[in-house]
LOROFI-365287 format. One record per residue (C-alpha): residue number from 1; x, y, z. Coordinates in nm, 4 decimals, decimal comma. Each point is the difference from the previous one (the first is absolute). Example, Ala and Ser with C-alpha at 12.3 -4.5 7.8 and 13.67 -1.06 7.14 Angstrom:
// LOROFI-365287
(1; (1,2300; -0,4500; 0,7800))
(2; (0,1370; 0,3440; -0,0660))
This chain:
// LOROFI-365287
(1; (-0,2055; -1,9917; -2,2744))
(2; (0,2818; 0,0735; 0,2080))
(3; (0,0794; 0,2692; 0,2201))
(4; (0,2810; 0,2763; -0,1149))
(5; (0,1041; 0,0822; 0,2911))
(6; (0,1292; 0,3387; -0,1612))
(7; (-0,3382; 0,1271; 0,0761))
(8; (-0,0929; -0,1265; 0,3117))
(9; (-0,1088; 0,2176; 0,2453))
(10; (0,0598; 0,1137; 0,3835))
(11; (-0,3025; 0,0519; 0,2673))
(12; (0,1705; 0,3183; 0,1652))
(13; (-0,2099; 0,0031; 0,3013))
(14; (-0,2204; -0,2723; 0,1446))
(15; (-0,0638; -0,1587; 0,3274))
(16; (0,0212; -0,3860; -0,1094))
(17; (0,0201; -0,1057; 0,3659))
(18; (-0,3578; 0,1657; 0,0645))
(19; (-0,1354; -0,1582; -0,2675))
(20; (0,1121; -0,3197; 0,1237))
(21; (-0,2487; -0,0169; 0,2884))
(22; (-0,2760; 0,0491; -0,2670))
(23; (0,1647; -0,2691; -0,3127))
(24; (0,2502; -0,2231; -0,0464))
(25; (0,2311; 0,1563; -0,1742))
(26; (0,2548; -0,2780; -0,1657))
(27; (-0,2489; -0,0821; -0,2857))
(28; (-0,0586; 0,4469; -0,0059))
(29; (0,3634; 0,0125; -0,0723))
(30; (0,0242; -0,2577; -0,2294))
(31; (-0,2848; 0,0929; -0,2531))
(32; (0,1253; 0,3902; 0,0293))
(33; (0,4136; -0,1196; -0,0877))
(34; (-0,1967; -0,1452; -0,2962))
(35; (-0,1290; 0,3058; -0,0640))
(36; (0,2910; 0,1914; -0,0162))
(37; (0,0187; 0,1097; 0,3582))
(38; (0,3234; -0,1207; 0,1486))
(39; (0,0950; 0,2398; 0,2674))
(40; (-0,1652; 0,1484; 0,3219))
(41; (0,0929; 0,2528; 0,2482))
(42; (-0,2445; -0,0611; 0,3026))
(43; (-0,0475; 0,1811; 0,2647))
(44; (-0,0533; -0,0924; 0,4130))
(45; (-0,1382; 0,1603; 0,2285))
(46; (-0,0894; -0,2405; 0,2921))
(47; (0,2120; -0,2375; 0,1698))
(48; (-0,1708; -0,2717; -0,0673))
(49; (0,0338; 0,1033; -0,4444))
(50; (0,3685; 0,0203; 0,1276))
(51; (-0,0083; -0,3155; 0,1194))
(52; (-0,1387; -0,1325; -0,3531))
(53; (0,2782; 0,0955; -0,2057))
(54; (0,2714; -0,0873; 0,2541))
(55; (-0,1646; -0,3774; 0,0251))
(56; (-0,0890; 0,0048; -0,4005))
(57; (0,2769; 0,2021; -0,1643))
(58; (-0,0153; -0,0227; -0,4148))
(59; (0,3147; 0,1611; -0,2042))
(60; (-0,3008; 0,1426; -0,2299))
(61; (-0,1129; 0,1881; 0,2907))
(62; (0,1829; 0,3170; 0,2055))
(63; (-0,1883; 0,1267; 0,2788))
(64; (0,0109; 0,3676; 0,1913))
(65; (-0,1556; 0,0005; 0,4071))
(66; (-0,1117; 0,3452; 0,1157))
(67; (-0,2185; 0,1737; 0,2313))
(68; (-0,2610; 0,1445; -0,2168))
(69; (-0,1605; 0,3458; 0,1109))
(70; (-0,3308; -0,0886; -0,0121))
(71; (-0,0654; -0,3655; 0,0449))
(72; (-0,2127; -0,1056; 0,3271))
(73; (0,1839; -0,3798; -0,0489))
(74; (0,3450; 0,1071; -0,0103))
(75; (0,1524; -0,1584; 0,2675))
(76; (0,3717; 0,0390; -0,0826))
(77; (0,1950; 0,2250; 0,2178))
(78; (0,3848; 0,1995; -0,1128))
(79; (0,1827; -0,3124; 0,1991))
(80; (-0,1818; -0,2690; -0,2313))
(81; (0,1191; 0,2097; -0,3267))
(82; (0,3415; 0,0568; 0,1814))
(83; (0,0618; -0,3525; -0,0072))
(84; (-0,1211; -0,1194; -0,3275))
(85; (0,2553; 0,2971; -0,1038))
(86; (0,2875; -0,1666; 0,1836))
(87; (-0,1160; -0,3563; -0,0877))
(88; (0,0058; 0,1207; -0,3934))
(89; (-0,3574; -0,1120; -0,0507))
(90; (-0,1701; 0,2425; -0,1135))
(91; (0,0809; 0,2270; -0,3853))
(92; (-0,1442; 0,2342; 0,1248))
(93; (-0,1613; 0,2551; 0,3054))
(94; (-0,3749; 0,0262; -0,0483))
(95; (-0,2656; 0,1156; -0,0816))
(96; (0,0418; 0,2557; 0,2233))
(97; (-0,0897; 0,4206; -0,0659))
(98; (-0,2673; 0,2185; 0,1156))
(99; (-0,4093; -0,0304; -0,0680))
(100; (-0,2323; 0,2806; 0,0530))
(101; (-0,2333; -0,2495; 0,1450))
(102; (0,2575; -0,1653; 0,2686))
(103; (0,0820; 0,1206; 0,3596))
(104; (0,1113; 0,3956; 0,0548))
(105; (0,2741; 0,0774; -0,2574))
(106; (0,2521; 0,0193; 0,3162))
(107; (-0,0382; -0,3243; 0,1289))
(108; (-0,0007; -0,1321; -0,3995))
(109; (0,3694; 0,2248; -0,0057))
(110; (0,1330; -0,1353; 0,2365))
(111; (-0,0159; -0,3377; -0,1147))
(112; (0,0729; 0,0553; -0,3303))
(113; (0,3077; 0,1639; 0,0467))
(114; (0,1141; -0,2880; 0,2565))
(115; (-0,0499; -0,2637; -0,3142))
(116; (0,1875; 0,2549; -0,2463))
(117; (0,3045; 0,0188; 0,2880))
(118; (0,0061; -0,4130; -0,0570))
(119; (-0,0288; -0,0099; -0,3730))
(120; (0,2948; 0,2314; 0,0082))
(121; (0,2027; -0,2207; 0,2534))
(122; (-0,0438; -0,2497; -0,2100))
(123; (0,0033; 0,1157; -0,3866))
(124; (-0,3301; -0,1010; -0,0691))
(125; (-0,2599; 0,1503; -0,2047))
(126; (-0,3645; 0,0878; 0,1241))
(127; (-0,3122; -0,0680; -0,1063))
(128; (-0,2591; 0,2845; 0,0797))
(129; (-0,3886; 0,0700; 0,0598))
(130; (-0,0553; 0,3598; -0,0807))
(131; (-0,3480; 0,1088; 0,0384))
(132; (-0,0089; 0,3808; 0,0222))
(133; (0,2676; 0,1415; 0,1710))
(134; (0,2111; 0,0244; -0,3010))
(135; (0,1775; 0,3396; 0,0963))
(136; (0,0849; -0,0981; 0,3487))
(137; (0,0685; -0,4356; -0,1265))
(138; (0,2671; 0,2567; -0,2038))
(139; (0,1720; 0,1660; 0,2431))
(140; (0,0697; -0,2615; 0,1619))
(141; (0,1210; -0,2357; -0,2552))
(142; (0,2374; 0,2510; -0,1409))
(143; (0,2093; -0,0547; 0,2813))
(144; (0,0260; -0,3619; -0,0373))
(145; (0,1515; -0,0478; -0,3203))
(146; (-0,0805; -0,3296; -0,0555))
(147; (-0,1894; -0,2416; -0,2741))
(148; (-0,3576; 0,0422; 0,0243))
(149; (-0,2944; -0,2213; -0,1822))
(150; (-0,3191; 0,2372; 0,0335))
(151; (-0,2495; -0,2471; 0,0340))
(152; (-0,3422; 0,0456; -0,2175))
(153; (0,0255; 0,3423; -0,0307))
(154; (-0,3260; 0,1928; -0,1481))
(155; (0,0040; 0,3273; 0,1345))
(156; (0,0500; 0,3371; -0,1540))
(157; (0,2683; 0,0860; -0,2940))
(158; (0,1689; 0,2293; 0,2539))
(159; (0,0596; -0,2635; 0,2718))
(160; (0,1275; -0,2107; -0,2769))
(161; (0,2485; 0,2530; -0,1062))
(162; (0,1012; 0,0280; 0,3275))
(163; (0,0349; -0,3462; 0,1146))
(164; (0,1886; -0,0230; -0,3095))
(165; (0,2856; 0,2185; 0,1026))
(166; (0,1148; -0,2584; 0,2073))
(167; (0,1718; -0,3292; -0,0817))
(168; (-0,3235; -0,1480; -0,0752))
(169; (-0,1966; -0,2267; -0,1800))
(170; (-0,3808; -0,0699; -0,0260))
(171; (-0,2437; -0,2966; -0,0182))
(172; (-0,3173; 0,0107; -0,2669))
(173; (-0,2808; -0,1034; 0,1413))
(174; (-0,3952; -0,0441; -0,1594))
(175; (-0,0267; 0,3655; 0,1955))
(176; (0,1628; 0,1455; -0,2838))
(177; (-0,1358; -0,0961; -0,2762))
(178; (-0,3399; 0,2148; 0,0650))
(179; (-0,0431; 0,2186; -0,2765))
(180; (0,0747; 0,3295; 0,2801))
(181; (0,3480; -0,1400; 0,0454))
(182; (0,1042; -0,0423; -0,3690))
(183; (0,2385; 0,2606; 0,0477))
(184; (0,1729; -0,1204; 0,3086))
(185; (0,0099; -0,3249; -0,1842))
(186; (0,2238; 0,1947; -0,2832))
(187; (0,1903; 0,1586; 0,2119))
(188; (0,0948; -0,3429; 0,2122))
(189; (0,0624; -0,1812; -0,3063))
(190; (0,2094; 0,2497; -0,1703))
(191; (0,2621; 0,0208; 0,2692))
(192; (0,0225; -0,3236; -0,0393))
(193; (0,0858; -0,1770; 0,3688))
(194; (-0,3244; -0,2266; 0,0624))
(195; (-0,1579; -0,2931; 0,0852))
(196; (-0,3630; -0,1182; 0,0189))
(197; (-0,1443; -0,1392; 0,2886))
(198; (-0,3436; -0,1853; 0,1029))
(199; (0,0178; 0,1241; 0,3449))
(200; (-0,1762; -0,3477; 0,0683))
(201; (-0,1428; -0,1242; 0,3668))
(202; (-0,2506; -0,2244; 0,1133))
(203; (-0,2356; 0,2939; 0,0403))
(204; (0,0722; 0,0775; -0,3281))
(205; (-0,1610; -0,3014; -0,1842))
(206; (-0,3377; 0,0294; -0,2060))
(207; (-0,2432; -0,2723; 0,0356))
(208; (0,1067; -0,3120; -0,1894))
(209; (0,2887; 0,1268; -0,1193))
(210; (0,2466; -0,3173; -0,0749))
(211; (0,3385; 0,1656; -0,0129))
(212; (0,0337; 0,4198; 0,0698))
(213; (0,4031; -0,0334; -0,0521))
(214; (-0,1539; 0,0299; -0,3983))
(215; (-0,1268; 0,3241; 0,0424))
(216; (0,3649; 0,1268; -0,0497))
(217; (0,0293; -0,0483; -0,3555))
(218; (-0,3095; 0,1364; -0,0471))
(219; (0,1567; 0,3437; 0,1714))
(220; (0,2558; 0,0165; -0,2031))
(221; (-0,1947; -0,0675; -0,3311))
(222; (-0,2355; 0,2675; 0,0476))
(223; (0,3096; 0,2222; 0,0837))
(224; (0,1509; -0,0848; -0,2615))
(225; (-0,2587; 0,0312; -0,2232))
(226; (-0,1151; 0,3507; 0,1328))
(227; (0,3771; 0,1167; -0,0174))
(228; (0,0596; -0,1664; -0,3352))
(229; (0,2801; -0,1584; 0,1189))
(230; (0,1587; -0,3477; -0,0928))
(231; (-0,0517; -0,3055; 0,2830))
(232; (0,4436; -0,0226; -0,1156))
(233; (0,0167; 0,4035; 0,0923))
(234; (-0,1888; -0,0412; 0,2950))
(235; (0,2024; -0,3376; 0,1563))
(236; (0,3136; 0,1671; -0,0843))
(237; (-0,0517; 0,2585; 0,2133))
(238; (-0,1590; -0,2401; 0,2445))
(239; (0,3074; -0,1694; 0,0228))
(240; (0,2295; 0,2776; -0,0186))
(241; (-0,2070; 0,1416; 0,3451))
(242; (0,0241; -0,3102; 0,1862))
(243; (0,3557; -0,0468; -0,0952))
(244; (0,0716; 0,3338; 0,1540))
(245; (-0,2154; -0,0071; 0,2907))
(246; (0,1721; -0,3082; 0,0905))
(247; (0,3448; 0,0655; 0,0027))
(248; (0,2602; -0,0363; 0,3000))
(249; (-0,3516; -0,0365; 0,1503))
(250; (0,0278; -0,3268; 0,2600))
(251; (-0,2553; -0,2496; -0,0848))
């Protein structure tokens, strides 16, 4: 049976380069663009997962290099993202944000706002990690009017709401389709600017598993199904976020 592309769907967050040290990924692709999954937005954060989509770029892949709050193996520093932003590699600045586990919220600041002075430079949006912090991840934002993909976000209603006065959009990940979130998932779906995500690494992996880029139509199925809402509804809007996320972006 052949594919209708009309459906296919985007992985809006993943770290394909990480999972590269783990599987090959080539035949990974391949069975999930057979699947339906077509497009990824991957994320780096190490030189050397920079280095990997420089020296294997794919026009079915974009990918965003940050310096994430609270990742021991993040070895990027702001002159590595400066120059993939002048180079035009990158769609994207991220995942960057604040984490209630990471370093003292000063030191997390600081860098944060440092990345969110570069995405601005150069009109790109920014993918973030918000865990906890919501309030203050706010205040902040709202004086960087950019584009903003909220990456796997599962906390309360009320940080939604507030993230969501921004210019921003949201990944779905398995996080919130536990039966305590069923409201956020409303919410998210009903304002309509989404994508789902797998979130995948090589840490990530279970066992034997022979291919975890399928776990994303599986995400979106269950969402689906819990929101009754079409697979067409759903890719529309899938399409309609990445569409807007994306433009005048450099990349």
């Amino acid at each position: 049976m052949s594919l209708d592309l009309s459906l296919a769907l985007i992985d809006g967050h993943c770290h394909l380069a990480n999972l590269s040290l783990l599987l090959h990924l080539e035949p990974l692709l391949e069975e999930a663009a057979q699947r339906g999954v077509t497009r990824w937005l991957s994320s780096a954060l190490t030189r050397e997962e920079v280095r990997f989509y420089l020296n294997h770029p794919r026009p079915e892949i974009r990918f965003s290099a940050g310096i994430h709050p609270n990742y021991d193996d993040c070895d990027l520093a702001l002159a590595d993202i400066a120059a993939l932003c002048e180079d035009k590699k990158i769609w994207a600045v991220g995942e960057v944000g604040l984490d209630r586990n990471g370093p003292p919220l000063p030191q997390q600041e600081r860098i944060f706002i440092q990345q969110l002075e570069l995405a601005s430079e150069y009109n790109l949006p920014v993918v973030l990690h918000i865990v906890g912090h919501q309030q203050r991840a706010y205040e902040i934002l709202k004086d960087h009017p950019l584009r903003y993909l909220v990456h796997g976000y599962a906390g309360s209603i009320e940080g939604y709401r507030l993230l969501a006065r921004l210019n921003s959009w949201f990944t779905l990940s398995e996080r919130i389709l536990r039966p305590d979130k069923r409201a956020l998932l409303g919410e998210m779906l009903a304002g309509g600017r989404y994508l789902a995500e797998t979130d995948i690494t090589r840490h990530y992996v279970e066992g034997n598993e022979p291919n975890p880029l399928l776990r994303l139509p599986g995400v979106v199925k269950r969402a689906c199904n819990l929101a009754g809402l079409s697979r067409e509804d759903f890719v529309r809007a899938q399409n309609a976020s990445l569409a807007a996320l994306l433009e005048r972006s450099h990349g």
